[in-house]
C-alpha positions in Angstrom: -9.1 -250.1 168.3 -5.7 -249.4 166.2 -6.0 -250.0 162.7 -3.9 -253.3 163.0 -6.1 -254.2 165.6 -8.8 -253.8 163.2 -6.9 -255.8 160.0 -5.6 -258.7 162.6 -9.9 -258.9 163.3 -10.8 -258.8 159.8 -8.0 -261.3 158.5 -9.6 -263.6 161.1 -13.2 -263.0 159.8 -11.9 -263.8 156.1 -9.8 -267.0 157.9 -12.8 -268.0 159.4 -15.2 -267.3 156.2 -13.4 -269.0 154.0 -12.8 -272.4 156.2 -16.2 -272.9 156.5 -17.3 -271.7 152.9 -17.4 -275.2 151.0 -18.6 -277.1 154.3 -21.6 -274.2 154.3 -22.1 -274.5 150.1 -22.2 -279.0 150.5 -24.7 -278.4 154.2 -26.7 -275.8 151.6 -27.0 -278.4 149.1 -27.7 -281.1 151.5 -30.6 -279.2 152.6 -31.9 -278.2 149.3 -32.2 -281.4 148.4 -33.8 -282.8 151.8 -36.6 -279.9 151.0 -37.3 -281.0 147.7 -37.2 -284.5 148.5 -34.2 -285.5 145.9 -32.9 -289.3 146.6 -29.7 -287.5 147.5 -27.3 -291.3 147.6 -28.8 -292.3 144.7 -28.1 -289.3 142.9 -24.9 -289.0 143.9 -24.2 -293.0 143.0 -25.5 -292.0 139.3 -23.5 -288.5 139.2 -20.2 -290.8 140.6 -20.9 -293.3 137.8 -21.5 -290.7 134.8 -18.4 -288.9 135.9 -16.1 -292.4 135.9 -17.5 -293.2 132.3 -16.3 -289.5 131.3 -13.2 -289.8 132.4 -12.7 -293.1 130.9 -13.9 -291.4 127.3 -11.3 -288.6 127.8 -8.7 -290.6 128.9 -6.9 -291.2 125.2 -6.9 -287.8 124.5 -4.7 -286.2 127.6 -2.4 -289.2 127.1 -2.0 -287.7 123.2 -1.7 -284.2 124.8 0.6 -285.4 127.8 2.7 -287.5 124.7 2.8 -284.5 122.6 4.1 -282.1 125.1 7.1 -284.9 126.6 8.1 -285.4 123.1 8.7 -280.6 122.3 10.3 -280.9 125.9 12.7 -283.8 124.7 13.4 -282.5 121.6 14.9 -279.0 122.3 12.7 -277.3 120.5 12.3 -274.6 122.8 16.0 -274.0 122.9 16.0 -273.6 119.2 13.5 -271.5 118.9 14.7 -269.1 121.9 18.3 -268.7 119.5 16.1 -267.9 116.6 14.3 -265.7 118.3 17.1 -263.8 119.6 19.1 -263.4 116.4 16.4 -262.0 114.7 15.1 -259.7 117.3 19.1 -258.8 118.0 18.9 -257.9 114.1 15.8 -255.5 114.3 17.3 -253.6 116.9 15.5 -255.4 120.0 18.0 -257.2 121.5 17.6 -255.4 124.6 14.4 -257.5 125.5 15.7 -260.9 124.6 15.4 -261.5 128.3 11.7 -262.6 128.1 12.8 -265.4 125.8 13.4 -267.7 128.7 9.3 -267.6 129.3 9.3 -269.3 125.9 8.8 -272.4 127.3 6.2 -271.6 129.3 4.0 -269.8 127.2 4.4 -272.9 124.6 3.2 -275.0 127.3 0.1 -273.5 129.2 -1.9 -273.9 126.4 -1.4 -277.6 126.5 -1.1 -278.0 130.2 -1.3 -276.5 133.6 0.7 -278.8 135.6 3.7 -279.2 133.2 3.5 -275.1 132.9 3.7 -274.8 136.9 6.8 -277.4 136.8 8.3 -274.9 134.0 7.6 -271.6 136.7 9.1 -273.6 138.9 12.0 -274.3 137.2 12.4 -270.4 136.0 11.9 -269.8 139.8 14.6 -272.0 140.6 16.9 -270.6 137.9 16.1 -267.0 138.5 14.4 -266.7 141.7 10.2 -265.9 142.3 11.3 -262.0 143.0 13.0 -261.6 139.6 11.9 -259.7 136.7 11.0 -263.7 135.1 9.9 -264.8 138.1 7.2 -262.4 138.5 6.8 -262.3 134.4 5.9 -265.7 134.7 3.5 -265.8 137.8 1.2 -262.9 135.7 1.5 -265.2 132.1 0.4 -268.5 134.7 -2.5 -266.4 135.7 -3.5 -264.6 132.2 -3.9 -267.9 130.5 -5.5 -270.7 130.1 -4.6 -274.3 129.8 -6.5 -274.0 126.4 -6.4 -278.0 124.7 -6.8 -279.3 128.1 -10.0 -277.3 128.2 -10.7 -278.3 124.9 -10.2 -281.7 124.9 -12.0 -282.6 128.8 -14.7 -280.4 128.0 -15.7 -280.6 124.2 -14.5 -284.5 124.4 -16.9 -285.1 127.4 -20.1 -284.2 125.2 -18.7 -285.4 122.3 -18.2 -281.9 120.3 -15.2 -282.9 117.2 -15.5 -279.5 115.6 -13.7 -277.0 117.6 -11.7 -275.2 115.0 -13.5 -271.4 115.5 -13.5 -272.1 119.1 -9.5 -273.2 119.6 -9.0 -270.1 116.7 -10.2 -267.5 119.6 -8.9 -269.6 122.2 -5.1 -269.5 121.1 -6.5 -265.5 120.6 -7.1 -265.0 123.7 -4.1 -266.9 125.1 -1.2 -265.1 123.0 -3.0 -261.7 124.0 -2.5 -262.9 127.8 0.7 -263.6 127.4 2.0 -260.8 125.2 0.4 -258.4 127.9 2.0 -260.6 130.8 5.6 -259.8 129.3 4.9 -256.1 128.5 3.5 -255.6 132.2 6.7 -257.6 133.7 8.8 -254.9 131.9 6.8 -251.9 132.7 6.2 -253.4 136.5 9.7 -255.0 137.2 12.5 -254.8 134.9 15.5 -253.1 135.9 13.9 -253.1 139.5 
């Protein structure tokens, strides 16, 4: 056997493992619970109902977040920003790596929101294409971040947490640390390439 021969098998042993991985984990569960005699409907009825009544609770607060985020977009604030940006680090002698500044908007928005942050990669892929240097930039900042006030908001909201200033404090951390190290790998990986 050639060693194509052997990846083709094994990319059909990984197709085949991962169709049937979530059938496998609900059949798993099924059982489970038929072995420890769980009323499975009825406890799916009540899990269905407690999850509609969180969603109902949350609901206010991603309309404030989705509100908040269509009203930055509208406003051009990332434009001015970017020119800010750009004078000063053209006056510090950085002007060379003003390029990154058109990932402004997406890093703004991924803490507030993973879909409008894909329709922003999107866009830069349209602009720019998905094998440029922002292209790629901005695949790695999508996948070293996290949608941080959705997070907060869906899961502290759900158990009714109001306090969450240490915890969006190392949050926005952890997400500007992402992102900073997204842009310095897309420059060592793939600018000038």
């Amino acid at each position: 056997m050639t060693f194509a021969e052997r990846m083709q098998a094994i990319t059909y042993f990984m197709e085949a493992v991962s169709q049937w991985a979530i059938p496998a984990l609900i059949l798993l569960i099924i059982l489970a619970a038929a072995y420890n005699r769980v009323p499975m409907y009825e406890s799916f009825i009540s899990g269905a109902k407690e999850g509609f009544g969180i969603a109902v609770m949350i609901i206010p607060y991603l309309v404030a977040i989705f509100f908040a985020i269509k009203i930055f977009i509208a406003s051009g604030i990332f434009d001015d920003i970017k020119y800010g940006l750009t004078y000063v680090m053209s006056k510090i002698g950085m002007g060379a790596y003003t390029e990154a500044l058109d990932l402004l908007p997406l890093a703004m928005t991924k803490p507030l929101t993973g879909s409008g942050a894909r329709g922003i990669m999107l866009e830069i892929f349209n602009l720019h294409g998905p094998d440029s240097f922002l292209g790629k930039t901005a695949s790695i900042m999508m996948g070293s971040s996290e949608t941080t006030f959705y997070i907060l908001t869906v899961y502290f909201g759900s158990v009714g947490v109001k306090k969450v200033r240490h915890t969006l404090i190392a949050c926005l951390c952890a997400d500007a640390a992402g992102m900073g190290t997204a842009v310095v790998l897309g420059y060592l990986m793939y600018h000038g390439r």
